[in-house]
N, C-alpha and C positions, 0 to 999 in steps of 0.2 A: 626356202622353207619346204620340208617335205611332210606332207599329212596323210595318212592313210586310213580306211575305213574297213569296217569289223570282217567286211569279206574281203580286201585286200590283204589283214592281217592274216586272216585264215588259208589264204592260197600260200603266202609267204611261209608260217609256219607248216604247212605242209612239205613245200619244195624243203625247207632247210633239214629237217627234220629225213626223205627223204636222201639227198646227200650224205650227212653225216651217218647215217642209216649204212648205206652201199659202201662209205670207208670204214663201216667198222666191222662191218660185214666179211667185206673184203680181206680181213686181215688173217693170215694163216696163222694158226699155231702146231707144230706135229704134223702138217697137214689135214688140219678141223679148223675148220672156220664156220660162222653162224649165217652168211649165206643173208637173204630176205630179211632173217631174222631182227639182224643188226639195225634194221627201220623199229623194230618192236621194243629194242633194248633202246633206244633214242628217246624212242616215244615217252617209256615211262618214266625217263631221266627230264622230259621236258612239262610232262605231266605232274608230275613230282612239285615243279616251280610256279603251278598256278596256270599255264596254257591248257584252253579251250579248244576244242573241236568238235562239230557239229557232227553229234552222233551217224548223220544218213550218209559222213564219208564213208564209217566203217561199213558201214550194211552195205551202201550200193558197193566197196571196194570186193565184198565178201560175194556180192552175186555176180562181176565183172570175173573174176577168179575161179566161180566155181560151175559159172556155167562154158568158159572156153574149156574149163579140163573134160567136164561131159563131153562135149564136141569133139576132143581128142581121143574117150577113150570111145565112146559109143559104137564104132564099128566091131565087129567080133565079142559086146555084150552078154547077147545073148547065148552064143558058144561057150563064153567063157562059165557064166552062170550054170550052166546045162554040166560042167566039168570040174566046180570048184565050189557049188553053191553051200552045198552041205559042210563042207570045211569050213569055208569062210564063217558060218554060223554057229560054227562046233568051236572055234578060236573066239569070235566074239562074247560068246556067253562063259568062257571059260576066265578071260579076263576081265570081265564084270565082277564074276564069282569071286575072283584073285582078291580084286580091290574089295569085295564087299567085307572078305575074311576079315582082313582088315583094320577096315573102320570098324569093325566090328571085334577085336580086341584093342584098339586103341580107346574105345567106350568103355566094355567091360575089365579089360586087365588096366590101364593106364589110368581111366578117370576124367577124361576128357570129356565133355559135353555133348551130349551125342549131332546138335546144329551146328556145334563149330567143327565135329568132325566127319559129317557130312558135306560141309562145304569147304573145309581142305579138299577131300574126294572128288568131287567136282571141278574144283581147279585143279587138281593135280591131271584129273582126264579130261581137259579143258572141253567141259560139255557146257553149253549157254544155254539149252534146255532142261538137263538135268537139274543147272543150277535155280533157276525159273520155277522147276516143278518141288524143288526143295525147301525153296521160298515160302511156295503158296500151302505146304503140306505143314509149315513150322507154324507149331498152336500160341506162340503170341511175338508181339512187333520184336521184344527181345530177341528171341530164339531167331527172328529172321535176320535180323541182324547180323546173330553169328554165323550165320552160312555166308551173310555176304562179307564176313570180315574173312573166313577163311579162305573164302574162294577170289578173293582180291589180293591177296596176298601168296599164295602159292601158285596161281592162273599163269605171271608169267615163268616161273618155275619150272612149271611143268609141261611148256613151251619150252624151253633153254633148253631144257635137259635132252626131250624128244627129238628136238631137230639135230642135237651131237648124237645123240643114240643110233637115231636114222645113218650117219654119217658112218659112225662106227663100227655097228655091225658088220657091213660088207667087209671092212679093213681087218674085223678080228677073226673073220670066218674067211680069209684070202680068195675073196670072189673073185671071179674073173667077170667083169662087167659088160663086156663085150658076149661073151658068151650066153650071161643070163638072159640078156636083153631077145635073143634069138629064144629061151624057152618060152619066153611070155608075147613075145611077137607071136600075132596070127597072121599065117600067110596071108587067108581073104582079107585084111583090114585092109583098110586106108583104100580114096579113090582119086585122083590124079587126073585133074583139067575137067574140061566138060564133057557129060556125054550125049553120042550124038540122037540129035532129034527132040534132046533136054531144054529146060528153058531156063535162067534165072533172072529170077526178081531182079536183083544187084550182082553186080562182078565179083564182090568178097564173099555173099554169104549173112551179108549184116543182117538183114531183114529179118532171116529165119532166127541169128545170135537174138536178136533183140526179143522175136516171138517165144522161144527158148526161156527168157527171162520175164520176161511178162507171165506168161501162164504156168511158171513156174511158182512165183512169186503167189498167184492164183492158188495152186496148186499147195505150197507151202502154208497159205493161210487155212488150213479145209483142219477143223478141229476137231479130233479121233476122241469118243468119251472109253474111258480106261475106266479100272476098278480105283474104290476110294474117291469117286466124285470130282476127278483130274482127268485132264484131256492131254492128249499127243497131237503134233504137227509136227510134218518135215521142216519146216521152218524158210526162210530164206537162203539156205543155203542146202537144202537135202531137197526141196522144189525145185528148184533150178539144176540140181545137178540130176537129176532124174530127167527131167522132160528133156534137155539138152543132148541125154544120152538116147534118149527114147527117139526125138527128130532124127538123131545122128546115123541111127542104128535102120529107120524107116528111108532114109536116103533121098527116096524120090515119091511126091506125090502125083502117082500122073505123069506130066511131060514134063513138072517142074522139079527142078533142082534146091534141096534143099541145102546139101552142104555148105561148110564153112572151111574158106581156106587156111591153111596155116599161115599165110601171112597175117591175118586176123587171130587169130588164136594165139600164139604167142605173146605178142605185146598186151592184149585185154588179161593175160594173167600177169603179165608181170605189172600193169596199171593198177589192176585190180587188187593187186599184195601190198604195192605202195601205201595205197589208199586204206587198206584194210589193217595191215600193221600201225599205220601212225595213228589210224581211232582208235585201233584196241590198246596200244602201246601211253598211250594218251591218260588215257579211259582209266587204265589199270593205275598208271600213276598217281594219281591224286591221293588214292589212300592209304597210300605201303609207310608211311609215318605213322600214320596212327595207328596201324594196325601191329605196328612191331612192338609200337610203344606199349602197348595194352597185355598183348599175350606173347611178347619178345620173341626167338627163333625157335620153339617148340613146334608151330604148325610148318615152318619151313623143315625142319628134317623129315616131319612125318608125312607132308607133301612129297619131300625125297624118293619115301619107302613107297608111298604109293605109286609111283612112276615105275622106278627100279624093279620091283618086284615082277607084276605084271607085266609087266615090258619082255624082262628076259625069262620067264616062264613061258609067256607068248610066243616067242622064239624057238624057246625048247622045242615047243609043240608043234608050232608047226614044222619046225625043221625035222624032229623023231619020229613022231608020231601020224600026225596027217601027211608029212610027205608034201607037201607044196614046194616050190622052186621058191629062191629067197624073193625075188622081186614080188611075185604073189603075194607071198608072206607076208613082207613088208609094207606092201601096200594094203592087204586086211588090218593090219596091225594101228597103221596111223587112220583107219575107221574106229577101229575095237575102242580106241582111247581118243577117238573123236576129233582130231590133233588137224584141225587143216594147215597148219604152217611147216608141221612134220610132212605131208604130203607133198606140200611146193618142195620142199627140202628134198625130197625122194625122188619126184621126176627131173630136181634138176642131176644131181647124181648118177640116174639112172639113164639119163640121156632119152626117155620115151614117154609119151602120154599114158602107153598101155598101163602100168601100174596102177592107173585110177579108175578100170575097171573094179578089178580088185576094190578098190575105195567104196565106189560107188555101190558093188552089191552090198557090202558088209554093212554101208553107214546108217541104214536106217533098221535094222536088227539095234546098231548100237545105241540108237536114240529113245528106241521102244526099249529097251531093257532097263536103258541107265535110268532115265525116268519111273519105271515100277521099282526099281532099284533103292534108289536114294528117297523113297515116301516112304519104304517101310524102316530105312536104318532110320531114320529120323525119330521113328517112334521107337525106339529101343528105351 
């Protein structure tokens, strides 16, 4: 007789999920495949059937992920800031603007409820703060409701879509990836063994990963008062990727060695996506029945329009206008729309951490915007 108990079940649906994740992922088509992804498309097929997962996989999966990419881009940060900063923010708020047009004839020309298309919006730029602050700005339980029915139902949407998008650009603009990877490479980055007269805590670096996420985490809880009586935080995942980047960038305190080796960095992101895919994948399943039932595929096309749109107007821009190198680009871009699974999708692509400087300057411009953003379309 074999019996299992609620945390055995839950390691198990993990690994399975997992698996079937990385074969579905795995699979080419034209040469596009969904990469990580295919754990998130698992998830909501298992989600879907009534399986549980204890929400603090996803969270801790999401700060295991986003504090090693800190730790990879953080060296040449601040260079790169000092050389991009202004772009990065001129794209970010350009693509706000994009998605807010918008929602904002999809209310006035269409007729559409302005909470249910506010929280298409949100899932379509998969923002979990946005959505949060859309939540608490909607003036009754109804109206919150429809945010969280829109955003439940186009969230993994505009997931899917981003992580081929990411995928595709490079292939329609015939990158050379080898090449770009040398724009966005800083020589000074990166630093190699120990140096001499240095100390370290540990042989990997973990001590400082760990302190990285602690006082990030810290760091993420500190709550900004905004106009309209709403507050802003980096959250658990914009805390962590900040301080991460911040220890990374300071190097050495003293005689100690803070870095983190890439033999650590690598597996804690790809641990970390595991884990963070099958609770969001999970998560998002449960409700996509009812949600279709109700308002049928209306909010998935216009989900579509909000991805599509902004997406390659962002691109525009920054490729004519601001003049950034695609990898730069790309990687402001899965900030602008908040997208961390399009990100994993990019450095795997990209073959380099560096792209998530880029990430990192842009993401919390994105967070502060989308957030003043989506309180005021809501009151339309």
């Amino acid at each position: 007789m074999i019996s299992f108990n609620e945390i055995s079940e839950t390691i198990m649906f993990v690994f399975v999920i997992a698996i079937l994740g990385y074969l579905l992922g795995s699979v080419k088509i034209k040469g596009l495949n969904l990469g990580n992804a295919g754990i998130f498309i698992i998830g909501l097929i298992f989600g879907h059937f009534g399986v549980i997962l204890p929400a603090i996989l996803q969270t801790l999966g999401a700060v295991f992920f986003i504090t090693a990419v800190g730790f990879g881009a953080g060296p040449g940060f601040i260079r790169r800031l000092k050389r991009n900063g202004f772009s990065y923010a001129v794209l970010c708020l350009s693509t706000a603007a994009i998605g807010s047009i918008i929602c904002w004839f999809i209310i006035r020309a269409v007729g559409i409820e302005a909470p249910l298309a506010v929280g298409i919006m949100t899932g379509a730029f998969t923002t979990s703060p946005g959505f949060a602050a859309a939540k608490e700005a909607a003036q009754s339980p109804a109206a919150a409701a429809q945010v969280a029915a829109g955003y439940g139902l186009v969230y993994p949407v505009g997931v899917t879509c981003k992580v081929l998008l990411i995928q595709l650009i490079p292939r329609f603009l015939r990158a050379d990836m080898a090449f770009e990877r040398t724009l966005i490479k800083d020589t000074e980055d990166g630093i190699t063994g120990e140096e001499k007269g240095s100390h370290r805590i540990d042989k990997l670096g973990i001590c400082f990963f760990s302190l990285a996420a602690l006082f990030g985490i810290l760091l993420g809880a500190v709550m900004i008062p905004l106009p309209g009586q709403s507050h802003f935080s980096l959250g658990t995942t914009g805390g962590p990727l900040l301080m991460a980047v911040i220890i990374s960038c300071i190097g050495k305190l003293g005689p100690i060695d803070m870095h983190v080796e890439q033999g650590v960095i690598a597996p804690a992101k790809e641990f970390g996506l595991l884990l963070f895919f099958s609770g969001a994948g999970v998560e998002g399943g449960h409700g996509v029945a009812k949600v279709l039932s109700e308002y049928g595929l209306l909010p998935l096309i216009y989900g579509f329009f909000f991805v599509i749109i902004p997406f390659f107007a962002g691109v525009v821009l920054f490729r004519r206008i601001l003049k950034l190198h695609l990898l730069n680009g790309l990687g402001a871009m899965t900030a602008s729309m908040t997208c961390t699974p399009s990100l994993a999708m990019l450095t795997q692509i990209a073959e380099t951490d560096d792209v998530a400087a880029a990430y990192a300057t842009t993401y919390p411009i994105a967070l502060i915007t989308l957030i003043l953003v989506v309180q005021i379309l809501i009151k339309l």
